[in-house]
C-alpha positions as CSV (number, residue, x, y, z in Angstrom):
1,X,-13.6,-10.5,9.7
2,X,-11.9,-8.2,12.7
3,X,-14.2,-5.2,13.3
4,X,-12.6,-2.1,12.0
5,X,-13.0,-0.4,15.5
6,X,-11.1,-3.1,16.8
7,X,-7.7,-2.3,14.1
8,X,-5.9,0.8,15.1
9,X,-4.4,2.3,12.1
10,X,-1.4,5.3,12.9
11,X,1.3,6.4,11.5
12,X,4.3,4.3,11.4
13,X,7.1,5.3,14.1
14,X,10.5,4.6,14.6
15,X,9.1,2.0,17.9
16,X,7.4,0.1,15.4
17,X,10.7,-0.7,13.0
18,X,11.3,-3.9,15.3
19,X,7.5,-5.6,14.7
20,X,7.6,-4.4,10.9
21,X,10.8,-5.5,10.2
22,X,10.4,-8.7,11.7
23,X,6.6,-9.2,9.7
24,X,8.8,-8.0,6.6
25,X,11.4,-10.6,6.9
26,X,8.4,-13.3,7.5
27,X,6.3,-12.3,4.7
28,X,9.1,-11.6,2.0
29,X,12.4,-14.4,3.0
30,X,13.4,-13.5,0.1
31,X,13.6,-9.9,-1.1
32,X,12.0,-7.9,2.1
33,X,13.2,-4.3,2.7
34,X,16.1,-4.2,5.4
35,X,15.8,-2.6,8.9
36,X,18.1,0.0,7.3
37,X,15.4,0.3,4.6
38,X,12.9,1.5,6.7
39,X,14.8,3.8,8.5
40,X,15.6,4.9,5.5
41,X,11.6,5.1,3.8
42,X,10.9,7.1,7.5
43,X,13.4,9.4,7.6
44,X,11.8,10.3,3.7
45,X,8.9,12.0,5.4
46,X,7.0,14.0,4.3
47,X,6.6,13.0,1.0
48,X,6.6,9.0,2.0
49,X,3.9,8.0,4.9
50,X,3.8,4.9,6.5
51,X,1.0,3.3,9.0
52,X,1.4,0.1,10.8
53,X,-2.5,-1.6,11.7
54,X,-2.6,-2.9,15.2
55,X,-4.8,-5.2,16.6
56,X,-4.3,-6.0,20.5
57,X,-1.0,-4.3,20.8
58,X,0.2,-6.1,18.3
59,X,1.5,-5.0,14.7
60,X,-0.9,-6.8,11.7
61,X,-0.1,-5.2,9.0
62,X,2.0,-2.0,7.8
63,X,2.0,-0.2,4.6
64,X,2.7,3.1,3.0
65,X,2.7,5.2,0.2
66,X,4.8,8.2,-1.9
67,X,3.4,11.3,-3.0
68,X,4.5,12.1,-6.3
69,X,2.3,15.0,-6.8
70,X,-0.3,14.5,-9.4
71,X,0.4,10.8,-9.0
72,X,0.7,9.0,-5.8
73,X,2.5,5.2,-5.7
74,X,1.9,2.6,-3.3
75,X,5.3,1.8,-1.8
76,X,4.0,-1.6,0.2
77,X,1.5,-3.4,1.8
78,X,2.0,-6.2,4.5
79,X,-0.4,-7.8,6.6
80,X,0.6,-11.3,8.8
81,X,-0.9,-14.4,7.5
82,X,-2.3,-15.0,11.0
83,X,-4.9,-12.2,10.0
84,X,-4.9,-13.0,6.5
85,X,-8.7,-12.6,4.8
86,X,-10.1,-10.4,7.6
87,X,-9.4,-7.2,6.1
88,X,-6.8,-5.5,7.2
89,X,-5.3,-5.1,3.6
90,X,-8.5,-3.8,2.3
91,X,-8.4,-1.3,5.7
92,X,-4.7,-0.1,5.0
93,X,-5.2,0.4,1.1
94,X,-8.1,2.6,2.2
95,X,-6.0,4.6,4.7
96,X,-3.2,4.9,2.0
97,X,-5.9,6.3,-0.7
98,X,-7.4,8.5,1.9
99,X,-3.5,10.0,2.2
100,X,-3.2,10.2,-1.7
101,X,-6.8,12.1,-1.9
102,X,-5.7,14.5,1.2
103,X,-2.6,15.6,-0.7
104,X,-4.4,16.4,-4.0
105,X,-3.2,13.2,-6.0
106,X,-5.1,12.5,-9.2
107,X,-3.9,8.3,-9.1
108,X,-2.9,6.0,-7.2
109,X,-0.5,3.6,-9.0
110,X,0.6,0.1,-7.9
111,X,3.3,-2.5,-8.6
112,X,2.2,-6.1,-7.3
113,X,3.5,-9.7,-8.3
114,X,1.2,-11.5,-11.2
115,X,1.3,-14.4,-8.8
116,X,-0.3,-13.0,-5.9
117,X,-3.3,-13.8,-6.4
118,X,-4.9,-12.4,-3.3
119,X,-3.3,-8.8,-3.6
120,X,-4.7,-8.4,-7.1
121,X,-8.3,-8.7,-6.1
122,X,-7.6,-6.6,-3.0
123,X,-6.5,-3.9,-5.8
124,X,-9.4,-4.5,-8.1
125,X,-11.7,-4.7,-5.3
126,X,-10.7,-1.3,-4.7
127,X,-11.3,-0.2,-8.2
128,X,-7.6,-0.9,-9.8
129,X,-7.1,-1.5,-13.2
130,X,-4.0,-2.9,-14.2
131,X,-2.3,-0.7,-17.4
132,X,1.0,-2.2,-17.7
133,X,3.2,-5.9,-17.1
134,X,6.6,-5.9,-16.7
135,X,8.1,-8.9,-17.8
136,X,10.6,-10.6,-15.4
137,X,10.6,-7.9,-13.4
138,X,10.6,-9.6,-10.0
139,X,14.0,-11.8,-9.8
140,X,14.3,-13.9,-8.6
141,X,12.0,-16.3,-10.1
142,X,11.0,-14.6,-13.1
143,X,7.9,-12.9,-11.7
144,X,6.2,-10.2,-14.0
145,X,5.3,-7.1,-12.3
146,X,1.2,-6.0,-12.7
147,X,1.6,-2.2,-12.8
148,X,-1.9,-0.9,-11.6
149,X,-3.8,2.5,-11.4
150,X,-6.9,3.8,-9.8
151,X,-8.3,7.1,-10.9
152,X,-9.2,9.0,-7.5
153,X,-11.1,11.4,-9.5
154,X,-12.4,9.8,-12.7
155,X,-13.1,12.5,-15.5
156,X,-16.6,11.1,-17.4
157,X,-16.9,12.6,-20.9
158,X,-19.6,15.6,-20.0
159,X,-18.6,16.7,-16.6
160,X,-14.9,18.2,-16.3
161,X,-13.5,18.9,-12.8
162,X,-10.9,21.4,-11.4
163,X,-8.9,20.0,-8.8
164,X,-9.4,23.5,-6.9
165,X,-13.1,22.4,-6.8
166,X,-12.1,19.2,-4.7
């Protein structure tokens, strides 16, 4: 596993749009996000954040997330098969849940392909539980769609919290 002082995780910037883009078009051929996407998901700021993880000047792993309010949704995560299984998707779901916590968000909610197998237990590593499939939902192929949630602030039965108290 990399040591997490040796990943530098900042916010995304318009000099990283190159690297991400070309990691997006490696890790998804077939229905990526655009380089007019992204310009598009940073120019959405403030209520979308992006980080890219960097390792030797070099751009692992990206991801970001929309703040919905109560509710906070997990736009992507993307990390290059070169430094697959050393925890840089576990590091950038933590920075992404971080964000949610910082701007009050109650959830975290999550769309990711039944058939990625490794992304699932990333998100129920993390405490994900998935609450909804969507059938077909990613085309092409026929793909259903896990929809996943993770409570930032789980209630238990005899204990009720204000969100002022956080």
């Amino acid at each position: 596993m990399i040591a997490e002082a040796a990943v530098d995780v900042r916010p995304m910037s318009w000099t990283d749009l190159d690297d991400v883009d070309a990691l997006e078009r490696l890790l998804f051929p077939a229905d990526g996000w655009s380089l007019a996407t992204w310009w598009a998901e940073l120019a959405a700021r403030p209520r979308r954040e992006y980080v890219v993880a960097r390792v030797a000047d070099s751009v692992v792993g990206y991801a970001g997330i929309d703040h919905g309010g109560d509710t906070a949704d997990v736009m992507t995560i993307g990390v290059s098969p070169r430094v697959g299984g050393r925890g840089i998707g576990r590091i950038l779901l933590g920075e992404l849940i971080g964000r949610a916590v910082r701007e009050g968000a109650d959830a975290v909610l999550l769309e990711v392909r039944a058939d990625n197998i490794a992304a699932i237990g990333l998100y129920r590593g993390a405490g994900f539980e998935t609450i909804q499939t969507r059938r077909r939902y990613y085309q092409p192929g026929d793909v259903d769609a896990l929809v996943m949630r993770k409570l930032l602030f789980p209630q238990s039965d005899s204990v009720t919290t204000d969100k002022e108290d956080r």
